[in-house]
N, C-alpha and C positions, 0 to 999 in steps of 0.2 A: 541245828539251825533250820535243818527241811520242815524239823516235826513244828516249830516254831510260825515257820513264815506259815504249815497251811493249818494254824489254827490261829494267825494272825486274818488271814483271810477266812476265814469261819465268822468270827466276829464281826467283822466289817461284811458279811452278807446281811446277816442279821443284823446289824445297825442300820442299814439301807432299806433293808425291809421292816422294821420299826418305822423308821422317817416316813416312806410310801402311804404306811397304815393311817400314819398320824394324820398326812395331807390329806390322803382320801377320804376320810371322818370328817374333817374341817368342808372340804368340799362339797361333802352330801351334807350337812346341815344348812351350807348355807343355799346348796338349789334347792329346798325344801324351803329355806324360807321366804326366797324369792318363787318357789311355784315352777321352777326351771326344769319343765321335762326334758329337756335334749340334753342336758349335764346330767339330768338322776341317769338318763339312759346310757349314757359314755362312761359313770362313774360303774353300774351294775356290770360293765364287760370288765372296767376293773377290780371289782371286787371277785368274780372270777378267775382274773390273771392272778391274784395275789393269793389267793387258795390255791392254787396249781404252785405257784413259787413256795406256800406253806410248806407243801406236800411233798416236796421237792428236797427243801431245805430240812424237814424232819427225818425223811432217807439219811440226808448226810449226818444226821445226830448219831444216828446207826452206826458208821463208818470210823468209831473213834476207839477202834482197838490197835495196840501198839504198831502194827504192823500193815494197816488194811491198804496205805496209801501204796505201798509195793505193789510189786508186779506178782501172777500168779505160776504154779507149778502144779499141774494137776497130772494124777498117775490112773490109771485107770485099768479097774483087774474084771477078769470075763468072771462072772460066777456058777450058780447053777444052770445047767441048761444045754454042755456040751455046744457046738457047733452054733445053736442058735442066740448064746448067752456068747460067743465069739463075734457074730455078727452084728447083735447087740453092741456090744463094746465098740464096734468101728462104729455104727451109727453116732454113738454118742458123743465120740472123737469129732464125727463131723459135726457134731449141733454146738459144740463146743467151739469150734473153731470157728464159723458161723458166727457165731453170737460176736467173740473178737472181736473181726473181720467189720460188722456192723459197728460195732465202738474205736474203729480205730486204731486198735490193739497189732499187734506185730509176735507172730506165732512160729514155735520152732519146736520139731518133733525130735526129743534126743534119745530115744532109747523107742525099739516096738520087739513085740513078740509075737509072731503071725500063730494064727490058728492053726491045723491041721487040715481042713479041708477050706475054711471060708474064715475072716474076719479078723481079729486079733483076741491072744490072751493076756494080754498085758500091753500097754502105752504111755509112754511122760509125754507131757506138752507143756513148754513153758509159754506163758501169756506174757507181753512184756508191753505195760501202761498203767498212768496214774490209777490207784483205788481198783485195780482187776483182783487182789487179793481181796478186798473187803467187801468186792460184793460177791465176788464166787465162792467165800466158804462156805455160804450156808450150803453148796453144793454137796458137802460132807457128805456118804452114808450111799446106803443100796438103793439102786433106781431099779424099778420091776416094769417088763415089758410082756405084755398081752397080746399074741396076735394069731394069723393063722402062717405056719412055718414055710420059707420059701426053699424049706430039705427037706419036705414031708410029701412024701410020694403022696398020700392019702388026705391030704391038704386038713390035717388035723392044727386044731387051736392048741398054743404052745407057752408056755411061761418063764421068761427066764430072769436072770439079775446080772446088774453089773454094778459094782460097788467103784467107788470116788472116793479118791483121797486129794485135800488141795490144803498147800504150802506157799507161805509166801517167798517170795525171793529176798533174800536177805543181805546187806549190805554187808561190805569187807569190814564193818567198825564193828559188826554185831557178834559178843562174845563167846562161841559155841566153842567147848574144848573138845577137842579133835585129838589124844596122842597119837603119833604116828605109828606106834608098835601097833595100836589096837586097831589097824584098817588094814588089812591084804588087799593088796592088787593082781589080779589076774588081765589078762591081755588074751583077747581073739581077732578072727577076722571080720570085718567090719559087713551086714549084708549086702547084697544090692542086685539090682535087675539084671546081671548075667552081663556076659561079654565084655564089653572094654570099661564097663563101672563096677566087676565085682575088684576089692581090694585086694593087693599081692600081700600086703603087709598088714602084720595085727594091732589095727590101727585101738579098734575099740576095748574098753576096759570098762571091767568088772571091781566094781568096791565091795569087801565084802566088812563092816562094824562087827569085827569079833563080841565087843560087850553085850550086843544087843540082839547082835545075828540078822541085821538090818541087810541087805543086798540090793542095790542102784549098780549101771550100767548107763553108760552111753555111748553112741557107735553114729552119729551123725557127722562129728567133724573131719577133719582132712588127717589131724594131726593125735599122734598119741594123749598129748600133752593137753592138748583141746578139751579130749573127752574126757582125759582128768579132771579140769578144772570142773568142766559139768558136771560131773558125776558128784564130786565131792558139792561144789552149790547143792546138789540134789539129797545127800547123804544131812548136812546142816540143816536143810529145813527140815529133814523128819526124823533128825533131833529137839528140832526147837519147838516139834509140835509135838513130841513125847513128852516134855517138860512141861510145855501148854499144857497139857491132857492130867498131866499129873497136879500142875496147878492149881487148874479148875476142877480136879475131883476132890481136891484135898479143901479148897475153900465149900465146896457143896454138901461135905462131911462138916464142916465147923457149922454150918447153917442148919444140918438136921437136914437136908436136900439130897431123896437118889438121883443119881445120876447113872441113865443108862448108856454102855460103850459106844460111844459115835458110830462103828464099823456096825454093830449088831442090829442096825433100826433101820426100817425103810421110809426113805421122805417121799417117795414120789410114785406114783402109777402112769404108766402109759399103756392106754388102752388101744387097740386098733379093728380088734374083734371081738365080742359082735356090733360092738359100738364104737365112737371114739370119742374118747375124752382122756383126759393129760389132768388130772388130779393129783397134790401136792396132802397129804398126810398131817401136818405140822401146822397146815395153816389154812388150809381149808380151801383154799387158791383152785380153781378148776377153768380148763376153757375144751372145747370139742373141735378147736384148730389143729389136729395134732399135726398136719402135715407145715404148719407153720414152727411150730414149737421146737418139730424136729429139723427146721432148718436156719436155726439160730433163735427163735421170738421169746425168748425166753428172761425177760426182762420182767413180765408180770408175776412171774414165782420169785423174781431176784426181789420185787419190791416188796412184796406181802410179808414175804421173812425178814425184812432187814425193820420193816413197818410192826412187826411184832417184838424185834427187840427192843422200839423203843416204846413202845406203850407198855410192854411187859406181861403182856399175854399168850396161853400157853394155848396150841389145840392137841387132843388127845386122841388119840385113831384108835379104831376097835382093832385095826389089823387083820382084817379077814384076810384069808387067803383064796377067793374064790377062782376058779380060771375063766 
């Protein structure tokens, strides 16, 4: 009934903006034929408005995979780079979070793996708002950071990666089979800042998917029970996008189409030194705001990709690896 009403209203955007078109056509021909400059000029800021609502509305044609109106789950792993590919990853947490925060969204950290010296190696964040899945997958894949290291005694230029993974949140009607033989749960202590908030009891749990050897945890709630339920929400989507992935390879193989593994490709550069600019791989998208991009602005890479799915054009990167 959800998936109904919002492509009941899909339609009806688009019928309204049909009608708009129609009236605004009828209106410029006839200040045209009465010679009516102050209507051609109120009509030209319309026709304006309604290229912008176009533009708007052709995103949302983007938006029409089973799942995109959910809320998101994104995991996020440090990659190359040691120390600096850890502090990496927290940046990214925050631009992420950021981004939310700007639309609305309601954020909740359920699992983190702190670095060794600085940052984190691992983090889940769940996003919870209309379409935050459909527009944050293209998020998929390794983000590369260029800068000069703030652990480099000798303040040497440094490269690192952190790779994204994002998951919808998936309803209790949506049919992922789970047997229960095949999931061990382990139980620890839950982190926390020392003193009267580290946990006496082992609140947080470990899932570990024997079939797949898939590993989720959550350690944010109060309750054992809690972080079960998360953990497992957590364990379902990255079943559902294993099955996704197998899907989509298998329909790319009936097309004659390669397709290369989501995890293995990098969509994005962010550059800090010797220059700055936040270049997108996929799509060609670039701006030299980085210190914007990194603190949430990151709606003009969401649009460009979602705006290439629906025209169906592909950009192809040489993939240098320059530092």
């Amino acid at each position: 009934m959800r998936r109904l009403a919002v492509l009941r209203d899909q339609v009806d955007e688009w019928g309204d903006l049909t009608r708009r078109v129609a009236d605004a056509i009828e209106l410029v021909d006839l200040a045209e034929m009465e010679e009516d400059a102050e209507t051609l000029e109120v009509m030209a800021q319309e026709a304006r408005d309604l290229a912008e609502l176009v533009d708007k509305r052709e995103l949302k044609l983007a938006l029409s995979g089973e799942h995109d109106e959910a809320g998101a789950i994104l995991t996020l792993h440090a990659g190359e780079g040691g120390t600096e590919a850890q502090d990496w990853t927290q940046m990214m947490l925050r631009m992420y979070v950021r981004w939310a925060e700007r639309h609305g969204f309601k954020t909740a950290v359920t699992d983190t793996t702190p670095g060794e010296e600085a940052g984190l190696k691992t983090v889940t964040v769940e996003i919870e708002g209309a379409w935050a899945y459909g527009y944050l997958r293209g998020e998929k894949g390794n983000h590369r950071l260029v800068r000069i290291s703030p652990f480099d005694s000798n303040a040497r230029r440094h490269t690192s990666f952190a790779k994204v993974e994002v998951m919808p949140i998936l309803d209790d009607d949506i049919d992922i089979q789970i047997h229960p033989n095949d999931v061990r749960m382990d139980v620890f202590l839950s982190g926390g800042a020392g003193g009267q908030n580290v946990q006496k009891n082992s609140t947080a749990v470990r899932l570990t998917h024997l079939p797949t050897g898939i590993v989720v945890s959550c350690q944010n709630e109060r309750s054992q029970l809690q972080n079960r339920e998360s953990a497992m929400r957590v364990l379902r989507a990255k079943l559902y996008e294993i099955e996704l992935e197998k899907r989509l390879a298998h329909e790319a193989a009936l097309r004659g189409v390669y397709v290369k593994a989501g995890f293995g490709s990098r969509i994005r550069n962010y550059v800090l030194q010797p220059y700055q600019l936040v270049k997108d791989e996929r799509t060609g998208y670039e701006t030299g705001n980085t210190g914007a991009v990194l603190d949430g602005d990151i709606d003009g890479f969401i649009d460009a990709w979602l705006k290439m799915q629906v025209t169906g054009e592909t950009f192809v990167s040489e993939g240098t690896d320059e530092d």
